[in-house]
C-alpha positions as CSV (number, residue, x, y, z in Angstrom):
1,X,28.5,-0.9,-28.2
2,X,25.6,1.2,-29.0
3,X,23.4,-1.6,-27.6
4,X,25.3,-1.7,-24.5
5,X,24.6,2.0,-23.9
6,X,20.5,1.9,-24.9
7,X,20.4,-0.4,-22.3
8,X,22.4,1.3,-19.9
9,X,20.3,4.4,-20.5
10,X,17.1,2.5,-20.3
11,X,18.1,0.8,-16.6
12,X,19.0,4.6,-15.3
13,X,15.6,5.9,-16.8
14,X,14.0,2.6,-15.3
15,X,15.5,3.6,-11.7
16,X,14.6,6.8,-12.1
17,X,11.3,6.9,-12.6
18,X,10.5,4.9,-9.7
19,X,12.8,5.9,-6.9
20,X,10.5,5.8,-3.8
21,X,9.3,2.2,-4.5
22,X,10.3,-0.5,-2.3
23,X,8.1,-3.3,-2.8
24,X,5.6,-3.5,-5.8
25,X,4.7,-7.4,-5.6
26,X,1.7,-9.0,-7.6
27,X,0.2,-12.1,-8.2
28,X,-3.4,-13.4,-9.2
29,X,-4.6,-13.6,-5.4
30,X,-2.5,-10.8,-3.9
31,X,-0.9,-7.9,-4.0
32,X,1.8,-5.5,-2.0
33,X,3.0,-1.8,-2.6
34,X,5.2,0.2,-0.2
35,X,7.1,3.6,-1.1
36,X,9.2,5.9,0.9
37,X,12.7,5.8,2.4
38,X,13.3,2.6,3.8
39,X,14.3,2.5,7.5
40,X,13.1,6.1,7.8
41,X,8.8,6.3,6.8
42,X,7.3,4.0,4.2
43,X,3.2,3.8,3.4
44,X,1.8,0.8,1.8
45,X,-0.8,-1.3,0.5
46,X,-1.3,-5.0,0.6
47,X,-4.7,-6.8,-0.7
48,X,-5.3,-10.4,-1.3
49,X,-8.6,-12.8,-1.9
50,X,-9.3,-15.0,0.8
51,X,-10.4,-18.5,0.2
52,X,-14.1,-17.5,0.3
53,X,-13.6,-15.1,-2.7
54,X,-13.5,-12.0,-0.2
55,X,-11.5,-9.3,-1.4
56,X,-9.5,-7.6,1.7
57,X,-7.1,-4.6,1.6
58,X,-4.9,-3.1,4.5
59,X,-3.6,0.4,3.9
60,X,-0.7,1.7,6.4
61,X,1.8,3.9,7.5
62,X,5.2,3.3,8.5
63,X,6.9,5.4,10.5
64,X,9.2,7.1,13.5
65,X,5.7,7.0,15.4
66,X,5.3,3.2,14.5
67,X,3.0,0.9,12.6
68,X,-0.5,2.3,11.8
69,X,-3.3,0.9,9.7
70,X,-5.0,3.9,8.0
71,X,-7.8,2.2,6.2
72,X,-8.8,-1.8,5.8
73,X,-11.9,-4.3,5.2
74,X,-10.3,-6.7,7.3
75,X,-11.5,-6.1,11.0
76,X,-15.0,-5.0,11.1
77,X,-15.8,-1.6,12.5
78,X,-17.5,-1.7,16.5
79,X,-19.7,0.7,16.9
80,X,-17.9,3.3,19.3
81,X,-15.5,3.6,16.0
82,X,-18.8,4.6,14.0
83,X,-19.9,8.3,13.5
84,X,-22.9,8.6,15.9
85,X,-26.4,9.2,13.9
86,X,-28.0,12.9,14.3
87,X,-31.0,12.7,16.1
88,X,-34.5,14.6,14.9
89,X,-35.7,17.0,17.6
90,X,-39.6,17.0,15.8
């Protein structure tokens, strides 16, 4: 009995500590992490190696607005995207 109610304790601790995780998947090659309210706003993260030994990551947002990717490796950057370089007036 007192087993039954360690263990009891430990899954309500366990759910507890974590309660905004929705996926926390990893493997050796990739990964995926997403936290919020399900349905409502999540944000994640999902990385994975490609074939070439590359390491890519996507970071993103989730939410009533739709989709967005806040930060990646994955698509390069064009150059209207990049902070324009001050000029020297010498």
């Amino acid at each position: 009995m007192k087993v039954l109610i360690l263990f009891a304790l430990g899954l309500v601790a366990l759910v507890a500590a974590r309660p905004s995780d929705i996926i926390d998947f990893e493997e050796d090659h990739m990964e995926h992490e997403q936290e919020g309210v399900a349905g409502t706003a999540v944000e994640g993260e999902y990385s994975w190696v490609a074939p070439d030994g590359n390491e890519y990551h996507v970071k993103y947002v989730a939410d009533q607005f739709g989709y967005r990717i806040v930060d990646d490796n994955v698509v390069p950057r064009m150059r209207s995207d990049m902070p324009e370089a001050e000029e020297d007036d010498d």
